[in-house]
MIGU-387641 format. One line per 8 residues: their letters; for each residue x negated, y, z of C-alpha. Coordinates in steps of 0.05 Angstrom, whole numbers, padded with zeros to 5 digits. Each point is the difference from the previous one (the first is absolute). Layout:
BEGIN
A> X:Y:Z | ...
This chain:
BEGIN
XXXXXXXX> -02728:02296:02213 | 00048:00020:-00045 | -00014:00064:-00045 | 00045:00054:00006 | 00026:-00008:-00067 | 00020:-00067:00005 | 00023:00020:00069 | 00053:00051:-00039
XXXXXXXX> 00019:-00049:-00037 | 00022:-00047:00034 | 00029:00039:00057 | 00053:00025:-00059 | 00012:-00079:-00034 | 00018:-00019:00078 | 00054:00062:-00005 | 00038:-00047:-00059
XXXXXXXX> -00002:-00061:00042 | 00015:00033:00070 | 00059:00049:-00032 | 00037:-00052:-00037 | -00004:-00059:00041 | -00020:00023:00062 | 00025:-00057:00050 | -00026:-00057:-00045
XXXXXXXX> -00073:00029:-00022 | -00008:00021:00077 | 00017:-00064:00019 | -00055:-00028:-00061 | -00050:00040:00018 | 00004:-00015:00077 | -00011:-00073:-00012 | -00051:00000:-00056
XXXXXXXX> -00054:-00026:00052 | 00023:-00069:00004 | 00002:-00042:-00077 | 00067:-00024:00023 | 00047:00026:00050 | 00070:-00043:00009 | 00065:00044:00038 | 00060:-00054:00008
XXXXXXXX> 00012:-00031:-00073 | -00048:00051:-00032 | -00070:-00002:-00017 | -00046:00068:-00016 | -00050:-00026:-00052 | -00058:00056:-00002 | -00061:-00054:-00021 | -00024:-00005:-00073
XXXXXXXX> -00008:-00084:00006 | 00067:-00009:00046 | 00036:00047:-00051 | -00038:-00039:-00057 | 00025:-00064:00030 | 00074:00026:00013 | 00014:00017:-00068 | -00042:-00069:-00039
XXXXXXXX> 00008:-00054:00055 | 00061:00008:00031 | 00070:-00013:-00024 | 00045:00073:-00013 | 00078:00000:00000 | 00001:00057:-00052 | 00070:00019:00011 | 00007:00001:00075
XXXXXXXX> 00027:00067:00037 | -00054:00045:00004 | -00054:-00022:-00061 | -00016:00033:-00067 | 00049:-00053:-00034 | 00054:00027:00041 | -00006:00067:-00001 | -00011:-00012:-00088
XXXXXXXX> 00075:-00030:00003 | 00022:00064:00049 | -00028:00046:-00050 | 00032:-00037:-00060 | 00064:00001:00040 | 00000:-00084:00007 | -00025:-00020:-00055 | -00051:-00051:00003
XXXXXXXX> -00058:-00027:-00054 | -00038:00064:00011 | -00073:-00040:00003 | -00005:00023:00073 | 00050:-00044:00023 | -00010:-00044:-00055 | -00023:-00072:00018 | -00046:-00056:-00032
XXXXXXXX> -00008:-00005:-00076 | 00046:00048:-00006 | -00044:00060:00049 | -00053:-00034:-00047 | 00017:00013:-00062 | 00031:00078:00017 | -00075:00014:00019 | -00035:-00032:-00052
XXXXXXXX> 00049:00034:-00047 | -00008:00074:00039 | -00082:-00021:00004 | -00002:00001:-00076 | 00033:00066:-00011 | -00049:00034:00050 | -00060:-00039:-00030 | -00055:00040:-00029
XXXXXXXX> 00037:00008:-00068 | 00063:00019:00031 | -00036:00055:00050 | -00035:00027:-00059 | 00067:00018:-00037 | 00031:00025:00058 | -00056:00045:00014 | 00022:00034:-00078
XXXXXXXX> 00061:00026:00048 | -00024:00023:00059 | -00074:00043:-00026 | 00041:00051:-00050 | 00046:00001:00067 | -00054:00030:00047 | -00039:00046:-00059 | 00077:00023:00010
XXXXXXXX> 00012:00010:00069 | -00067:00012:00022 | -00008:00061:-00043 | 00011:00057:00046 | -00060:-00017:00049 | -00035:00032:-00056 | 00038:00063:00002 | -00004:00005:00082
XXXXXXXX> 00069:-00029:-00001 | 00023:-00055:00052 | 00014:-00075:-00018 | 00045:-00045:00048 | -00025:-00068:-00009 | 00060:-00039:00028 | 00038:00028:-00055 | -00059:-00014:-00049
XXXXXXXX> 00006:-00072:00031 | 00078:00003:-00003 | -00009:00013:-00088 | -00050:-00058:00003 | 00025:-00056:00029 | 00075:00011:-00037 | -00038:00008:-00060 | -00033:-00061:00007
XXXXXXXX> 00049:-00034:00013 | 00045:00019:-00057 | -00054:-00020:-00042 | -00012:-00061:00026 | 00078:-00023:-00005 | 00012:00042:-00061 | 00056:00041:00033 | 00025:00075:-00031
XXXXXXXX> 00002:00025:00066 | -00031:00065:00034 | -00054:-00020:00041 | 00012:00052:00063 | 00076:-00028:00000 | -00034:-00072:-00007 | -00046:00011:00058 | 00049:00036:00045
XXXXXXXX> 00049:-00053:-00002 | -00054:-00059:00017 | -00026:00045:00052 | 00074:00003:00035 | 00008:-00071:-00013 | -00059:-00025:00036 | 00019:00054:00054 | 00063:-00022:00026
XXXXXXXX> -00023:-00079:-00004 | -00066:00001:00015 | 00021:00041:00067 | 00054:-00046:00021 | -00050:-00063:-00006 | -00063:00040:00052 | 00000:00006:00076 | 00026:00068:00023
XXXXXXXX> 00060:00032:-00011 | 00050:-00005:-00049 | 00031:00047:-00045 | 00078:-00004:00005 | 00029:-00030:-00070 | -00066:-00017:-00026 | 00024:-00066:-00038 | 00055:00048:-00036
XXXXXXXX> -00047:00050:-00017 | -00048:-00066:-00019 | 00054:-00023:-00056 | 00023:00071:-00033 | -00083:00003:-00012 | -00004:-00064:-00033 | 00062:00002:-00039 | -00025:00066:-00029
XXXXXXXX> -00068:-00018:-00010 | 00028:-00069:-00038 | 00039:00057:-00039 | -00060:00035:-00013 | -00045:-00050:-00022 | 00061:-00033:-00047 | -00045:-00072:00004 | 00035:-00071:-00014
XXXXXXXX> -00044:-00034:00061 | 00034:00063:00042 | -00037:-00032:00069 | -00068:-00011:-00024 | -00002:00064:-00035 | 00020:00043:00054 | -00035:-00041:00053 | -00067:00027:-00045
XXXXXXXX> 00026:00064:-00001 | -00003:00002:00079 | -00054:-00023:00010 | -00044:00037:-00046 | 00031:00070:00005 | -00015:-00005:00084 | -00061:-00027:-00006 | -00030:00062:-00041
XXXXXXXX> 00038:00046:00023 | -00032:-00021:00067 | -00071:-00010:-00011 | -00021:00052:-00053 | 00015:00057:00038 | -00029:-00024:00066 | -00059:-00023:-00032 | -00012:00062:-00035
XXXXXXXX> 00012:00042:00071 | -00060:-00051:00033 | -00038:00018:-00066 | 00006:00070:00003 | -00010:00011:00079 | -00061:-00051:00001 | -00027:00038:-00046 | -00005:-00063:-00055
XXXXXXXX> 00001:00035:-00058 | -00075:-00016:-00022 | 00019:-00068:00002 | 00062:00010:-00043 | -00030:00041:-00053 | -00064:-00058:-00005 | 00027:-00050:-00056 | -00052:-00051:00033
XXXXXXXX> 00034:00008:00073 | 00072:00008:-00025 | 00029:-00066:00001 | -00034:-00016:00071 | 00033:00069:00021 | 00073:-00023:-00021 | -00006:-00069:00031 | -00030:00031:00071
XXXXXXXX> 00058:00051:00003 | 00049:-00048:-00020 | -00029:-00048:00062 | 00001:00064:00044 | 00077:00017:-00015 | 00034:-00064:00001 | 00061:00026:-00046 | 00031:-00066:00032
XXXXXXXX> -00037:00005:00071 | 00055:-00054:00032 | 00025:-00066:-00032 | 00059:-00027:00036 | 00004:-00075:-00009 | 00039:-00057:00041 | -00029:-00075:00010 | 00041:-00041:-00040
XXXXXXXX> -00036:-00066:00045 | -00042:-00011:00060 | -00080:00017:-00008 | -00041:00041:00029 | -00040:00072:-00020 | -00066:00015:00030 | 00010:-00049:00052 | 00072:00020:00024
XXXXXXXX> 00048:-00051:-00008 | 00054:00018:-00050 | 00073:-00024:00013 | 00051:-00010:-00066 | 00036:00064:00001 | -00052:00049:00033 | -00016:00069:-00030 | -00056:00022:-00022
XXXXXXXX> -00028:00069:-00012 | -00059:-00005:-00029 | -00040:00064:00001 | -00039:00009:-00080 | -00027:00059:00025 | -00030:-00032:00053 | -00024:-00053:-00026 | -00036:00045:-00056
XXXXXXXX> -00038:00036:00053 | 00034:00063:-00013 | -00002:00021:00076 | -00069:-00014:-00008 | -00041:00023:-00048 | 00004:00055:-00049 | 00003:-00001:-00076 | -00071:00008:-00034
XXXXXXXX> -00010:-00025:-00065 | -00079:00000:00017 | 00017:-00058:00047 | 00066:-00026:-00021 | 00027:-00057:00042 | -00002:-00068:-00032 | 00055:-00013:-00059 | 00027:-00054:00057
XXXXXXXX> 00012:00044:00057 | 00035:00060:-00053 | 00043:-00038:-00027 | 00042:-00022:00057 | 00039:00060:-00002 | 00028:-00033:-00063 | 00020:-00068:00035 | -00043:-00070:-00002
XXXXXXXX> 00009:-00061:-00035 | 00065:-00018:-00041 | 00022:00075:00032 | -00037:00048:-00037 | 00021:00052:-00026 | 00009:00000:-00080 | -00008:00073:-00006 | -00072:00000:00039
XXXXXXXX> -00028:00015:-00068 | 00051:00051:-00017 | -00007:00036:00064 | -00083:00009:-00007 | -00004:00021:-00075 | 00053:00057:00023 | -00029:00021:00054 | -00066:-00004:-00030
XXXXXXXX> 00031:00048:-00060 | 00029:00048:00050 | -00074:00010:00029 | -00029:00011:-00068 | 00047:00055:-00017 | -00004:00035:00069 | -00070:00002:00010 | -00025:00062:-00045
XXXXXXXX> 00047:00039:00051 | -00021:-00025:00063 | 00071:00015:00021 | 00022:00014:00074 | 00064:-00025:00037 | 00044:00073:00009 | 00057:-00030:00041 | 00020:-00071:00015
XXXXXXXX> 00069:-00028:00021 | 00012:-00069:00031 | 00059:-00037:-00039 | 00043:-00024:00067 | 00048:-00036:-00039 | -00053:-00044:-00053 | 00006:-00066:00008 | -00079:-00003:-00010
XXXXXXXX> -00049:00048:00040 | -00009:00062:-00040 | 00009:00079:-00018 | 00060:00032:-00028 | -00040:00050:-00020 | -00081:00006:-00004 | -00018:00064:-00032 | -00069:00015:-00029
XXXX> -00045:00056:-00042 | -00060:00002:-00028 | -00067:00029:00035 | -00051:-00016:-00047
């Protein structure tokens, strides 16, 4: 059975998916039962070895209607070479090159950014003051990502633009309805973000930018809210149980719970034959066991099984590492105040699952 707290918790992480996308995530969670569930030209991927063998074994058109790639060159208002859409050596060498900035020496100088950042904006939980972690998350990820592409930009005006970017694409590119003028809105987003950021490699640069300003601003503050109303924060304040404690929550949130893909050739996932030109939704969150079982860093599902919400194979995601050493810091400086979630607000418009606001203060 599960305990009450974990109960809590949960019920509220199934109020981001059910608010934002409700059609879609209704439609996920009704067929989770079955590892592979095909309607007309599209195939429901909810198994961790089907969606392990989708995204390693068979082919992907990464720039058909409907995939990452092609909601990367919506965002970026057509503009291709954006390592999502990117193909052979040349998807290679964008990760390899991205890998090495968020390699272990690269994390380490980014975390010099982001720890003076939340001594800063956690302060008034010590004063009985209130802290809203999306726009904690909000200062983080644009402030990361300045760093990272050396850009004199303010990192709220960074992070709002990416957000509105991936919006208005990432919307168009999902099943459910669309927003009216959502490719116009996708362009004046990216052509102020490439304004913003002032890079040479303009596509690259603000595909990153996308990508890692959603991402956080999606999964720290739900991971915090589980934290908080499972009553974690033992776990978070143990140095010792830490690390397990980021990677479980991580696994339990899927920041990226669905991974739209499209066969580029004919094959086959967990036994369903696969037709050139199908569409795949594969679930990560799924296929993580996040439905399933609950974070405890005790008894931490295996490094295998967690790390599917990051992608498999030559899909992974390069900021995996990133993502866990924040996460990890965010714990470490929220445990002395065993903080608890005030109000919460589902963000309807995200393009990723997640609060626009999540407000917490300390009870310790």
């Amino acid at each position: 059975m599960t305990p009450l707290s974990h109960a809590r918790a949960r019920r509220r992480d199934r109020r981001v998916y059910l608010r934002s996308h409700p059609v879609l995530f209704g439609l996920l969670a009704a067929t989770r039962g079955r590892p592979v569930r095909r309607f007309g030209r599209t195939l429901l991927v909810h198994d961790a070895e089907a969606y392990r063998e989708a995204l390693i074994r068979l082919p992907l058109d990464r720039t058909a209607a409907g995939t990452t790639g092609a909601a990367a060159r919506t965002a970026l208002a057509g503009r291709g070479g954006v390592l999502f859409d990117q193909e052979g050596d040349g998807h290679r060498a964008g990760r390899r090159d991205l890998a090495g900035q968020l390699g272990t020496a690269g994390v380490e100088r980014l975390r010099a950014v982001w720890q003076p950042l939340l001594v800063r904006r956690l302060a008034p939980l010590a004063h009985g003051g209130e802290v809203d972690l999306v726009g904690l998350a909000r200062e983080l990820a644009g402030a990361v990502v300045c760093a990272l592409l050396e850009a004199d930009a303010d990192p709220l005006v960074v992070s709002a633009a990416a957000a509105e970017a991936a919006s208005a694409s990432v919307r168009s590119h999902l099943p459910g309805p669309r927003r009216p003028r959502a490719q116009a809105a996708a362009v004046r987003a990216a052509d102020r973000l490439r304004r913003l950021l002032g890079a040479a490699d303009e596509g690259p640069a603000a595909m990153l930018a996308v990508a890692a300003v959603n991402t956080t601003v999606a999964a720290l503050p739900r991971a915090v809210a589980w934290c908080a109303d499972a009553g974690l924060w033992e776990q978070a304040a143990d140095p010792e149980l830490r690390q397990a404690l980021a990677g479980e929550l991580l696994r339990v949130t899927a920041a990226s719970p669905l991974l739209p893909r499209v066969a580029a050739a004919d094959g086959s996932v967990g036994g369903c034959p696969v037709r050139g030109g199908d569409r795949l939704l594969l679930v990560a969150r799924h296929a993580a066991g996040a439905h399933r079982r609950d974070p405890d860093a005790h008894r931490p599902a295996g490094a295998a099984t967690a790390r599917l919400v990051f992608g498999a194979g030559p899909h992974v995601c390069p900021g995996a590492r990133l993502a866990h050493v924040q996460l990890a810091d965010v714990l470490a400086a929220l445990a002395p105040y065993r903080p608890v979630v005030t109000r919460a607000r589902v963000d309807r418009r995200a393009a990723l699952p997640g609060w626009r606001t999540l407000t917490v203060e300390a009870r310790a």
